[in-house]
N, C-alpha and C positions, 0 to 999 in steps of 0.2 A: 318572595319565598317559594313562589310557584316553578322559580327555575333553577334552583339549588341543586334538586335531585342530577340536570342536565350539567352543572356546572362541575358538580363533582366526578361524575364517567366522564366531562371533558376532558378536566384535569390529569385523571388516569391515562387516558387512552394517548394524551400527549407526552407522559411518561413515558410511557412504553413507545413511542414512537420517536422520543430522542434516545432513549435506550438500541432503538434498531439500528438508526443514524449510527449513533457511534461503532457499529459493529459492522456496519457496512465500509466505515469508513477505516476502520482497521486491516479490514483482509482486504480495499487497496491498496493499503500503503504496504502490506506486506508481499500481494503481488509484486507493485513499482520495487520494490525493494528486492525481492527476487529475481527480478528481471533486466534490475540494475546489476546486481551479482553477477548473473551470468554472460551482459555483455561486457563486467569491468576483467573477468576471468579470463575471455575469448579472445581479449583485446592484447591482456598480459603477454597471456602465450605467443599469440602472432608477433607481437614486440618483439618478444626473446626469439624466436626463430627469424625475424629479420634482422636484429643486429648481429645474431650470430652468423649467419651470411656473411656480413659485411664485415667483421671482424676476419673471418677466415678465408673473403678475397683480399682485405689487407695483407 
């Protein structure tokens, strides 16, 4: 009984700590995911500007 009081701010404070967890791990996935974008965009572009090259020394 004597550790109850301990067991329940345990409890809490693990809450709130997978509560962080997930919000950490949110805004990397939405970095990675931004940063996917921008190299899937950069990639695009250079694509169509090299086959267009090569279409109009065909």
């Amino acid at each position: 009984m004597k550790n109850l009081p301990a067991k329940i701010v345990g409890s809490i404070v693990a809450k709130k700590e997978r509560g962080a967890t997930a919000v950490e791990y949110g805004i990397m996935v939405a970095l990675i995911a931004a940063v996917i974008i921008t190299i899937v965009a950069t990639l695009g572009t250079n694509l169509t500007n090299m086959f267009s090259g090569v279409a109009s020394a065909i």
